[in-house]
PLY file of the C-alpha trace (Angstrom):
ply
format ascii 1.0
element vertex 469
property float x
property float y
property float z
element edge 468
property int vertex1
property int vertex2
end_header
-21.78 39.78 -68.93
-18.34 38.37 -68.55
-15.48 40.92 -67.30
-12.14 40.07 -69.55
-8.49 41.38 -67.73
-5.83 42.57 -69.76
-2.16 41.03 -68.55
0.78 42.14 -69.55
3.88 39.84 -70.08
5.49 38.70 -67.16
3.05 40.33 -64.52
0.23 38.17 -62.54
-2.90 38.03 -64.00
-5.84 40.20 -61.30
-8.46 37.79 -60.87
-12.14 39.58 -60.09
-14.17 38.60 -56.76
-16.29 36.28 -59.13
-13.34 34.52 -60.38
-11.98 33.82 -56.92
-15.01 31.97 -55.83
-15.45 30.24 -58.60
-11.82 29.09 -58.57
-12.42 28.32 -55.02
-15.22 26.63 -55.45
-14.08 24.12 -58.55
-11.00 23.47 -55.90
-13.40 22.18 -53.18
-15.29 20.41 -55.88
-12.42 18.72 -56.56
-11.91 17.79 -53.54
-14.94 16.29 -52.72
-15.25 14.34 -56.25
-11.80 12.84 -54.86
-12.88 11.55 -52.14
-16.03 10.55 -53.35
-14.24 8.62 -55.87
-11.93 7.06 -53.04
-15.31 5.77 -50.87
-16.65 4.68 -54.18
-14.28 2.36 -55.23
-14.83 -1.39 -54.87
-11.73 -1.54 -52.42
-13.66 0.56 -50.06
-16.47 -1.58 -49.69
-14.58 -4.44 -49.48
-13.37 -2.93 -46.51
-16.02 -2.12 -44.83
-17.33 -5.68 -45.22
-14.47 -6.96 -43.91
-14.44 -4.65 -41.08
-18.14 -5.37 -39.97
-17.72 -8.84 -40.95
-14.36 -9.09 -38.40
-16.31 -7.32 -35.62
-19.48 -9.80 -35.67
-17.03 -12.58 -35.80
-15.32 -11.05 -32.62
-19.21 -10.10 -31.17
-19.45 -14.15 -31.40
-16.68 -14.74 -30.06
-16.54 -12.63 -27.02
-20.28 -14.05 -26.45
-18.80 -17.21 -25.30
-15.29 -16.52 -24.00
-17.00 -14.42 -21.10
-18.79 -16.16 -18.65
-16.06 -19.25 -18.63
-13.19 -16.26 -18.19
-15.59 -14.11 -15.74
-15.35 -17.34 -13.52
-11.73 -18.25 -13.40
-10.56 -14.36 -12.68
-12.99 -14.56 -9.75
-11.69 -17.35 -8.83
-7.74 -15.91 -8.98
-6.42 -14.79 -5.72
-4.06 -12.73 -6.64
-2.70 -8.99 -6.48
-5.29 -6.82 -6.77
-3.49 -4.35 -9.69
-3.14 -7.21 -11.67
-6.88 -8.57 -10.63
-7.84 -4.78 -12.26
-5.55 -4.96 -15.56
-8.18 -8.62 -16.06
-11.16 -7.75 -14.94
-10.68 -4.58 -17.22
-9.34 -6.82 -20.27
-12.50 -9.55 -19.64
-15.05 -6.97 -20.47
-13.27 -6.16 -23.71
-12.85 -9.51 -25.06
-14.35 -8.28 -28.49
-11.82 -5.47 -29.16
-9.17 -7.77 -28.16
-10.40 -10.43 -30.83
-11.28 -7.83 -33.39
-7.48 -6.02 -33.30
-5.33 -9.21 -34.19
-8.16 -10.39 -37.06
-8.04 -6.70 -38.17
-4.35 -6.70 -38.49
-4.50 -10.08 -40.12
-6.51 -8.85 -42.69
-4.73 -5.49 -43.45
-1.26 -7.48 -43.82
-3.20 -10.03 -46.16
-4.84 -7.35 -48.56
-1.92 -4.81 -48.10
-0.16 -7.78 -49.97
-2.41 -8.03 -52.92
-3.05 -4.66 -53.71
-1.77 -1.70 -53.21
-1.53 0.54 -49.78
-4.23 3.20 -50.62
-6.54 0.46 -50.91
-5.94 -0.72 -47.45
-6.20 2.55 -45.86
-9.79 1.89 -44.13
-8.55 -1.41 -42.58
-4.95 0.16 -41.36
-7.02 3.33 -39.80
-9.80 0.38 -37.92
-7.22 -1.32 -36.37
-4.99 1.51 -35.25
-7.70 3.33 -34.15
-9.00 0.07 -31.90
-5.99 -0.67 -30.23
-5.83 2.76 -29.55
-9.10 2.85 -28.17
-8.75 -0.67 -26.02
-4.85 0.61 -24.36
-6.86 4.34 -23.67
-9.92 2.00 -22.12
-7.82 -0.22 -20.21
-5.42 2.26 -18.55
-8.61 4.65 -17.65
-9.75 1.55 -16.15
-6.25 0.40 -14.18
-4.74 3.50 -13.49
-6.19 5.21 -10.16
-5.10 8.42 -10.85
-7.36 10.62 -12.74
-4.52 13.34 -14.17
-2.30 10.26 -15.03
-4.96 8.51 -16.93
-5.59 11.47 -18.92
-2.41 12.51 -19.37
-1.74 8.32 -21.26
-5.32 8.91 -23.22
-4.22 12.26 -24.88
-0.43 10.70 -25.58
-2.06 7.86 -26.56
-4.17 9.90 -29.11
-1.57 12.02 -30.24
0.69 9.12 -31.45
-2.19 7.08 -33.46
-3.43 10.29 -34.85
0.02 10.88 -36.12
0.41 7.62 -37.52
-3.05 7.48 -39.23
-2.42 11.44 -41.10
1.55 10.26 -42.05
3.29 12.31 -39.85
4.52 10.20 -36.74
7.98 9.37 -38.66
8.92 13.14 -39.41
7.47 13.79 -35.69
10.11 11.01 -34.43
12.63 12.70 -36.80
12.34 15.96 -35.70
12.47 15.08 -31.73
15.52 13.01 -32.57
17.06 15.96 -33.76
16.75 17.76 -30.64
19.94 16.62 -28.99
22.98 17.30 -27.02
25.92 14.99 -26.32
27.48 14.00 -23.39
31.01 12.76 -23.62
30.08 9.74 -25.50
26.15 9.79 -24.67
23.85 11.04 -27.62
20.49 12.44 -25.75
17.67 13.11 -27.82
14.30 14.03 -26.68
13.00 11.03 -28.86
15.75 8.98 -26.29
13.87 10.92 -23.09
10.37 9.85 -23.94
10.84 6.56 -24.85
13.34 6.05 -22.07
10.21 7.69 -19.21
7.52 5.73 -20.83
9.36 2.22 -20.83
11.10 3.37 -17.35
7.40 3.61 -15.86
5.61 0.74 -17.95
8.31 -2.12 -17.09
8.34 -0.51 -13.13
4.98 -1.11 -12.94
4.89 -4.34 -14.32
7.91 -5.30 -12.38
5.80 -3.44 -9.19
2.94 -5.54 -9.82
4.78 -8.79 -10.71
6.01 -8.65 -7.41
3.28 -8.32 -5.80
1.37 -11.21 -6.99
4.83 -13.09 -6.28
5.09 -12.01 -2.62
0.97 -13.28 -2.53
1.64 -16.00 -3.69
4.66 -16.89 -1.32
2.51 -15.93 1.80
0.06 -18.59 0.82
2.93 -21.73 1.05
2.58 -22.55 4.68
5.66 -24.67 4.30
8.22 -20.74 4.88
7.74 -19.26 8.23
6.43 -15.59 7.85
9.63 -14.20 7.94
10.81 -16.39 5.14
7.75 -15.49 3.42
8.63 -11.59 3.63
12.25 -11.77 2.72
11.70 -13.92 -0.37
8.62 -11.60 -1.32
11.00 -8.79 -0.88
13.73 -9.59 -2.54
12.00 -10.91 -5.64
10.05 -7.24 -5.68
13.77 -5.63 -5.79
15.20 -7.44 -8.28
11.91 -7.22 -10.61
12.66 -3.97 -10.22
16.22 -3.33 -10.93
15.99 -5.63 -13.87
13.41 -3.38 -14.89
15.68 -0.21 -14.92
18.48 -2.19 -16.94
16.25 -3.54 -19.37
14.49 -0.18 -19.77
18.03 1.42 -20.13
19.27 -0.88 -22.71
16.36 -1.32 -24.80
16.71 2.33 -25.62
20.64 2.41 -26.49
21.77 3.70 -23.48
25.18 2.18 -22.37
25.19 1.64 -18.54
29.20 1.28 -18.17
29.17 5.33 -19.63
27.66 6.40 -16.20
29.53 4.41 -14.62
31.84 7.66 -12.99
28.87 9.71 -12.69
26.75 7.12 -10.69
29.80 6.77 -8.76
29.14 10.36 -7.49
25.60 10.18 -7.04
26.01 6.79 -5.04
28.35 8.62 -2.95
26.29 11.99 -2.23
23.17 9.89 -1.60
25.06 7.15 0.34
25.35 10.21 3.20
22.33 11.66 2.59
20.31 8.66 2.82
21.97 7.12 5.54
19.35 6.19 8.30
17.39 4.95 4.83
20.08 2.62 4.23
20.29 1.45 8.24
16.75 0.91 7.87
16.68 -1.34 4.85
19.87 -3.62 5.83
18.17 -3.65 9.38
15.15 -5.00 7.74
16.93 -7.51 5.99
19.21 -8.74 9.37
15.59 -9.28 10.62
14.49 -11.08 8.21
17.49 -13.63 8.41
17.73 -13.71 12.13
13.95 -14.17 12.50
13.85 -12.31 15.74
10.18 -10.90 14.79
7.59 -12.24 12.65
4.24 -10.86 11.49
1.83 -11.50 14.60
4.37 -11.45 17.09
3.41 -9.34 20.17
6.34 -7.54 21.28
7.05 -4.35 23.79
9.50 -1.51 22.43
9.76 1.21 25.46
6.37 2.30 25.95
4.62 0.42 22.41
3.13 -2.91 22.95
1.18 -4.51 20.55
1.87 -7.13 17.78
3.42 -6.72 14.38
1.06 -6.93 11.53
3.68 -6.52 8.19
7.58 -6.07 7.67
8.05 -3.44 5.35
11.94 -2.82 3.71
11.97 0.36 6.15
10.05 -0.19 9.06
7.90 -2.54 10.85
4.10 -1.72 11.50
2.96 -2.39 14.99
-0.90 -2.25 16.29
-1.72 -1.49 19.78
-4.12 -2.51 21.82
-6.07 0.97 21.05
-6.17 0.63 17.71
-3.24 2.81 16.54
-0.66 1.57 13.89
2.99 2.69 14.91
5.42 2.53 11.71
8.88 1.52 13.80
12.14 1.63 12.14
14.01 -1.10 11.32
16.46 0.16 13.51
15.15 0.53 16.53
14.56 -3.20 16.62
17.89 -3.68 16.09
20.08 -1.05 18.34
16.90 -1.15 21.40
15.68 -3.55 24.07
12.48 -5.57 22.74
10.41 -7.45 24.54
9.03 -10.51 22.08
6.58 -11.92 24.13
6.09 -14.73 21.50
9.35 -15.58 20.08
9.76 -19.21 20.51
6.28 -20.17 22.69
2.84 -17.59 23.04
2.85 -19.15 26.48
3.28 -15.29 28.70
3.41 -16.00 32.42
1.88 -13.51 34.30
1.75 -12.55 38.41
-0.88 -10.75 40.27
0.05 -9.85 44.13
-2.46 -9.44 46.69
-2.13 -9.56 50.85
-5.40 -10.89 53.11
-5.60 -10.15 56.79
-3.06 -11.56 59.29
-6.33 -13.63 60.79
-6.75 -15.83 57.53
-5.59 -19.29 56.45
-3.22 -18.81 54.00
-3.41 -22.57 52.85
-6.80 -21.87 52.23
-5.93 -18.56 50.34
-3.43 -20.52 47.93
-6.33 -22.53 47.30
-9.08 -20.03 46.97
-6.43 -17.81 44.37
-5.87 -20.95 41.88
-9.03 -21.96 41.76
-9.77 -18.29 40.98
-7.30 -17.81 38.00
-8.38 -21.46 36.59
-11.86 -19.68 36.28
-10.82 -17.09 34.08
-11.04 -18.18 30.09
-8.22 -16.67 29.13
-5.99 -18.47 31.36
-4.60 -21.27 30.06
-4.97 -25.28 30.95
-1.33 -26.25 29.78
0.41 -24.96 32.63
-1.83 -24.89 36.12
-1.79 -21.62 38.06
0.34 -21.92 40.92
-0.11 -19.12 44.64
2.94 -18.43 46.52
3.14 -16.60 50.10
5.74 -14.04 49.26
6.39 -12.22 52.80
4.97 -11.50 56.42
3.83 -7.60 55.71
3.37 -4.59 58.04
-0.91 -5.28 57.78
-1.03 -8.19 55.82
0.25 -12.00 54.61
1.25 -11.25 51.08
1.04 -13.65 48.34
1.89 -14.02 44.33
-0.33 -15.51 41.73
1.22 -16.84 38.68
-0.65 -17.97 35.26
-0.31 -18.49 31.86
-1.85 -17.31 28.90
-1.37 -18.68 25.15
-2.92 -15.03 23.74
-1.12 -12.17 24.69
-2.17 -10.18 21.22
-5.34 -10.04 23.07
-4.17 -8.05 26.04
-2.15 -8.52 29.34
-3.88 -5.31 31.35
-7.45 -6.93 31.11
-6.80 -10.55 31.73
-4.99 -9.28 34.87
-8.15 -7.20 35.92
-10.10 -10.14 35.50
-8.17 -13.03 37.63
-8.37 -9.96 40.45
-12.08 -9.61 40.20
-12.04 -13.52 40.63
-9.78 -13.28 43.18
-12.38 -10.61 45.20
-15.16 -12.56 44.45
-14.09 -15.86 45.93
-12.72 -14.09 49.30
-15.94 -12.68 49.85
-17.43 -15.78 49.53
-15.18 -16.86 52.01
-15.24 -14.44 54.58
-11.01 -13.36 53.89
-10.20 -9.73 54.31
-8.36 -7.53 52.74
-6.93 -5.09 54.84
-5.68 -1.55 54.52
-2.56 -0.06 56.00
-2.96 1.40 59.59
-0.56 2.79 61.85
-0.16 2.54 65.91
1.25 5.59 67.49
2.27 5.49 71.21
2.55 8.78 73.17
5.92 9.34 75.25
4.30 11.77 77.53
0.09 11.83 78.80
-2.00 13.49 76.42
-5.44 15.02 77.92
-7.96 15.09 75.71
-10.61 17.48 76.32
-13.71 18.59 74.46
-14.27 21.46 72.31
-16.39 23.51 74.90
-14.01 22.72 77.58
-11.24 23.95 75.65
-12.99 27.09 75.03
-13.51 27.57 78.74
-9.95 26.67 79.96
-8.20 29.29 77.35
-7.11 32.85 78.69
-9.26 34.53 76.84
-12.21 32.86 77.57
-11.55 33.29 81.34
-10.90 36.68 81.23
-14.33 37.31 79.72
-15.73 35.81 82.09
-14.15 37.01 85.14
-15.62 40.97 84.02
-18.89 39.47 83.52
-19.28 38.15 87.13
-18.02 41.73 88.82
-20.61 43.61 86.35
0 1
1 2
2 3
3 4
4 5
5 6
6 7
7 8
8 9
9 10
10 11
11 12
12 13
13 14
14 15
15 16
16 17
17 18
18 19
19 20
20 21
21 22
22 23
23 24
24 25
25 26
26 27
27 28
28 29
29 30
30 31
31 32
32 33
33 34
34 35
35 36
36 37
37 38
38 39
39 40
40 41
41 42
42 43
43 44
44 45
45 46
46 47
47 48
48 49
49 50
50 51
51 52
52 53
53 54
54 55
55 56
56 57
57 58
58 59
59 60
60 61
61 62
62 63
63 64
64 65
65 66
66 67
67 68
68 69
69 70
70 71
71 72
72 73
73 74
74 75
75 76
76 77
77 78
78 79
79 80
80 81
81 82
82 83
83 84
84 85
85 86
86 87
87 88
88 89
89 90
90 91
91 92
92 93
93 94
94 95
95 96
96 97
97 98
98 99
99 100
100 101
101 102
102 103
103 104
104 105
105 106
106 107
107 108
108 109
109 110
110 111
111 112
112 113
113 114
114 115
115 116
116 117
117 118
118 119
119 120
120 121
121 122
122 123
123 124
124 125
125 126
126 127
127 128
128 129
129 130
130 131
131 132
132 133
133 134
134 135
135 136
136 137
137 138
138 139
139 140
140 141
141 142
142 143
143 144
144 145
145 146
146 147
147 148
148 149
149 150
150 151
151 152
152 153
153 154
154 155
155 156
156 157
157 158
158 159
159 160
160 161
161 162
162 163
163 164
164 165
165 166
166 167
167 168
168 169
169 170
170 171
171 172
172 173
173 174
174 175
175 176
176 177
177 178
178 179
179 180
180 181
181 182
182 183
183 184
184 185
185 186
186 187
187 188
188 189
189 190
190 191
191 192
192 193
193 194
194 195
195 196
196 197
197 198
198 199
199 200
200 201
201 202
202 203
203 204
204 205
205 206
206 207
207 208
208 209
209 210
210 211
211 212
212 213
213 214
214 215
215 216
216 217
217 218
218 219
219 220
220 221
221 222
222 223
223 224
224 225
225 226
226 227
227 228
228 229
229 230
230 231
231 232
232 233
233 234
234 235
235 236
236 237
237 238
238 239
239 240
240 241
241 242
242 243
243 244
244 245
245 246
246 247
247 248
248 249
249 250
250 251
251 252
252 253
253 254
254 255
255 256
256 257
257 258
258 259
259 260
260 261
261 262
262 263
263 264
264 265
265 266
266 267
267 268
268 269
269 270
270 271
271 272
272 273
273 274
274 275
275 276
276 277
277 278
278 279
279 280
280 281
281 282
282 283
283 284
284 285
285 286
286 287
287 288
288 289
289 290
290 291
291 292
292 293
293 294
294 295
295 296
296 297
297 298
298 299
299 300
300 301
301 302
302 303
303 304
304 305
305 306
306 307
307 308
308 309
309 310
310 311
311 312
312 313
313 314
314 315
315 316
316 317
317 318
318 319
319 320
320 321
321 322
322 323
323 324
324 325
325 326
326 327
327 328
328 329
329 330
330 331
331 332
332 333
333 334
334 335
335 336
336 337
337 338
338 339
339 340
340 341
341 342
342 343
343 344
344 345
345 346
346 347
347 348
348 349
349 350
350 351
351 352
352 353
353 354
354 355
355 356
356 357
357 358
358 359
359 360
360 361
361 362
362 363
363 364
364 365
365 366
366 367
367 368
368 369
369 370
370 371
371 372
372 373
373 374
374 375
375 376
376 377
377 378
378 379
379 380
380 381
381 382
382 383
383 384
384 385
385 386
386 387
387 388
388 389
389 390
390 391
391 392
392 393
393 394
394 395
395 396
396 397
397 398
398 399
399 400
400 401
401 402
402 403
403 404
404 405
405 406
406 407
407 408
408 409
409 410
410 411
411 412
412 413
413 414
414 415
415 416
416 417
417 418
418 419
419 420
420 421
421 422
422 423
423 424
424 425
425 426
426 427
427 428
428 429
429 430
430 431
431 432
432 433
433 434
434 435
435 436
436 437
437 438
438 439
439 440
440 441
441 442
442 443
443 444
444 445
445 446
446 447
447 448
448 449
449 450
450 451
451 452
452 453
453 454
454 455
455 456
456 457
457 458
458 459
459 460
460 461
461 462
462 463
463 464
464 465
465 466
466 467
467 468
């Protein structure tokens, strides 16, 4: 039974329950015969062949690429960020042939028919370099949130390209803007400026490094050569960094020019000591006054100097602690470089031996002593001096040198003294202690204790009333 509505001119036909589903459903029928239509066109297989075609060609090719590039990135000493970025790219090597042959292939077909028959290979290869830049940087980045954070940008932009709607997305942020003086900024301007900010700093961070590796390994620059040149090539990859970033998005440096001005200025007093510390860095650098492995003293720190940072200088102790220093402090304070132009350290040990002993024979007994001790070094002999007649004893000095003094001046000390006891107890020479003579003016009678007790008052008066009892 079919239900006919009566319309009246000008007013919207009332369509029954059974007519909206069956409108509803001839829609999604539509639908679904369209795209039926569009994966059953010849372009769409051709696509798909191509695409499975590409991939086994890339499958092929990544099978022998791998173990000859697996070899020479193990053999690379270099920066280990950079050592990451390969050893992340070298397991990929199929996605990273597949994405140029893919492209290849869409530009080639995009130019023989038209764009809706291309759509397949356009949505493989945005959707693989998508997925190799998400893969990577999961891979590179440390930080968990970070990584994330690029994978769902990352995401975001292809699935806007892929549906149609990443130009009216740029359109619309571009839109969002406010104008300073003669600066246009955009949120478009924002987001492209932060992501190539961070993307050439990090490349610039990491080119650096691998630089500053690579300038430690030419044995030809002393180590503090070595630093400065590593540093300064780090700063400058960096600053050209900033300027390119800048300028690649539009933005005209000479515009900020007053209101750097005024930020140098308020951080110029806020970051003062930061500033001391970097140009003190540098004057050590030039003057060469410490190196890395140096042992130095600075008040109560001794140890040697492992790296020169642009802020402060990291010392290790004898303990095992690591002290960062500040540059200044090496520069405005007394320090002690015990190897700044030979490791030879001279060090003295003082003992005194009885007034009875030979001290010709002591001399000898004491070098012979310190030339027993490892540590002590052949270049320069050990030489004993008598120093002074002394209240108990005949003092003497015993000088050596050492070519390690990283290794410790307290113990090699305890050691030529332990020699140094050893061999006069082999020889029958004292050591003696101090002792005092005291001479009495007046007589002094010593008595014993019970005779004292006896010879006291009270003791006699006790006595006296026990005899009359």
């Amino acid at each position: 039974m079919t239900n006919h509505t009566k319309t009246v001119e000008g007013e919207t036909p009332t369509l029954t329950g059974e007519e909206i589903v069956l409108t509803a459903g001839s829609g999604l029928q539509k639908v679904a015969l369209d795209v039926w239509e569009l994966i059953y066109q010849p372009w769409t297989l051709y696509q798909l062949i191509i695409i499975v075609g590409l991939f086994g060609v890339s499958w092929l090719v990544s099978k022998r690429l791998e173990p000859p590039l697996e070899l020479w990135v193990r053999s690379l000493k270099i920066n280990a960020g950079f050592l990451r970025v390969l050893a992340a790219l070298l397991r990929r090597v199929e996605w990273i042939t597949f994405i140029p042959l893919c492209w290849s292939a869409y530009t080639i077909a995009n130019a023989y028919t038209w764009p809706w028959n291309t759509f397949l290979l356009r949505g493989a290869y945005s959707l693989a370099l998508a997925w190799l830049v998400i893969n990577v940087l999961s891979k590179v980045i440390r930080s968990r949130q970070l990584s994330h954070s690029i994978a769902m940008v990352a995401w975001a932009v292809v699935a806007l390209n892929t549906t149609g709607y990443l130009s009216p997305t740029m359109a619309t942020l571009d839109a969002l803007a406010f104008t300073i003086g003669e600066v246009r900024i955009s949120a478009l301007l924002v987001i492209k400026t932060v992501g190539l900010l961070l993307a050439l700093v990090w490349l610039a961070t990491n080119t650096g490094n691998f630089v500053e590796t690579r300038v430690k390994g030419m044995t030809d620059l002393t180590p503090s050569l070595q630093v400065l040149i590593g540093k300064l090539v780090k700063i400058f990859l960096v600053v050209m960094a900033i300027i390119i970033a800048m300028n690649s998005v539009g933005i005209d440096l000479t515009a900020l020019a007053v209101f750097s001005g005024a930020v140098g200025v308020g951080l110029g007093f806020g970051l003062q000591k930061v500033v001391s510390n970097f140009i003190s860095g540098v004057i050590i650098l030039l003057d060469k006054s410490i190196k890395p492995g140096d042992t130095i003293s600075l008040g109560e720190t001794f140890g040697w100097i492992r790296e020169l940072r642009s802020r402060f200088v990291s010392v290790v102790t004898r303990d095992g602690r690591e002290f960062l220093i500040p540059n200044e402090d090496f520069i405005t304070e007394k320090v002690i470089n015990w190897s700044f132009t030979d490791k030879l350290v001279r060090l003295d040990v003082t003992f005194g031996v009885a007034y009875d002993s030979d001290p010709h024979k002591v001399s000898e007994l004491a070098i012979d002593a310190a030339k027993s001790v490892d540590r002590v070094s052949n270049i320069k002999n050990p030489v004993c001096w008598m120093t002074e007649f002394g209240d108990s004893s005949l003092n003497f000095v015993t000088r050596f040198w050492i070519s390690d003094p990283q290794n410790g001046l307290t113990n090699i000390r305890g050691q030529v003294m332990l020699a140094l006891w050893d061999a006069f107890q082999e020889n029958g020479i004292d050591i003696p202690f101090p002792h005092r003579e005291i001479i009495m003016r007046t007589p002094v009678e010593v008595v014993a204790p019970d005779e004292m007790a006896v010879k006291s008052p009270k003791a006699r008066a006790e006595r006296k009333s026990a005899s009359t009892k």
